[in-house]
N, C-alpha and C positions, 0 to 999 in steps of 0.2 A: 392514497398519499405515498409517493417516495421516501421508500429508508434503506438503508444500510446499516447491514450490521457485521461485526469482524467478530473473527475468534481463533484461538488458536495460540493465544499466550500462551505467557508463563514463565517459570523459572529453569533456566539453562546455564550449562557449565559454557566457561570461554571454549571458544573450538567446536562448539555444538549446533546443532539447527533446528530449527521451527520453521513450521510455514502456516504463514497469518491467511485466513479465507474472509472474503467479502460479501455478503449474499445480498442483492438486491429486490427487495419486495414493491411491490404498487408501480412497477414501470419495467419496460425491458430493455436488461442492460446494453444488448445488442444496439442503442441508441447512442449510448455514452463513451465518451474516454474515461476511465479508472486512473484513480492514481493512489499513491502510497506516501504517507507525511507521516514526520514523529515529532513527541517533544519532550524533550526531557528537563526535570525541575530547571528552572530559573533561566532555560535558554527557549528560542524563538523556536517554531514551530517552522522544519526541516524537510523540504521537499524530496522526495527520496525516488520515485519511478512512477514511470506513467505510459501508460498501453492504449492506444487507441481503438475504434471499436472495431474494428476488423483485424485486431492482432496483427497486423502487417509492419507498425511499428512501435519500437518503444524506446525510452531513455531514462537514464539512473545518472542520480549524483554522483558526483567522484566519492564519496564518501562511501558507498556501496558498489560501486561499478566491480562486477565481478565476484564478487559474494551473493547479492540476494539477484534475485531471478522473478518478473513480474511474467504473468499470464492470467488467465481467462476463458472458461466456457459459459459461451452465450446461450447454449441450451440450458446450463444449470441454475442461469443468471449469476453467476458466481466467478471472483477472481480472485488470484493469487498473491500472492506474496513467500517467493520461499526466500531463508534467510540463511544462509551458509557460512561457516566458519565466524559464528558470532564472539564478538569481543565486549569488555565490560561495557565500553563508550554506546555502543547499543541499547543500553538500555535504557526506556523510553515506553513512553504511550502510542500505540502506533494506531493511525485511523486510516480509513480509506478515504476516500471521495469521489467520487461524478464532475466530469466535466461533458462540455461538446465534445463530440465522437471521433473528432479529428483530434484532439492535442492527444501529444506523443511526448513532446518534450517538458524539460524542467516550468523552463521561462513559460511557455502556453498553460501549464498546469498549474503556476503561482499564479498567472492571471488570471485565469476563467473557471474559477473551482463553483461549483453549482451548487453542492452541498456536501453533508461530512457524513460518518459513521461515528458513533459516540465512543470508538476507541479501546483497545485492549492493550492490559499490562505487560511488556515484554521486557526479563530481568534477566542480566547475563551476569552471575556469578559463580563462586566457586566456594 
């Protein structure tokens, strides 16, 4: 069976970084597109970046375009999410997800998400 699981919360000052990892068990990731969504109390659940499965390409919300950084090794089955210069509004439950191996962008990655990771805490305060 297919899972995903992330790690790599936690509590950070503004201005600070994390980087959230994805490990994929019971299939190889080398198949899929990855992607990265958050969501924080009372707001809708926030497309944020998405790699497709040959790393060749990727794409980030305006919301992070330039701060966080998506990558990926398929030998580890494992990908990234690093997070740069985190500000409070970051803060959120961040999950991964699998899609087809092609989506790269936002729009393909709200459409065709295949399944989730159950999500880790990520708190930017001070």
């Amino acid at each position: 069976q297919l899972r995903l699981v992330e790690s790599g919360g936690g509590l950070v000052q503004p201005g600070g970084s994390l980087r959230l990892s994805c490990v994929m068990s019971g299939a190889s990731l080398a198949q899929y597109g990855i992607g990265w969504f958050r969501q924080a109390p009372g707001k809708e659940r926030e497309a944020l970046s998405a790699i497709n499965n040959r790393a060749d390409d990727q794409g980030y919300a305006p919301s992070v375009a330039g701060r966080f950084t998506i990558s990926r090794d398929n030998a580890k089955n494992t990908a990234y999410l690093q997070m740069n210069n985190l500000k409070t509004e970051d803060t959120a439950v961040y999950y991964c997800a699998y899609a087809p191996g092609w989506v790269s962008s936002m729009l393909a990655l709200r459409q065709e998400v295949l399944g989730w990771g159950q999500g880790v805490q990520v708190t930017v305060s001070s």
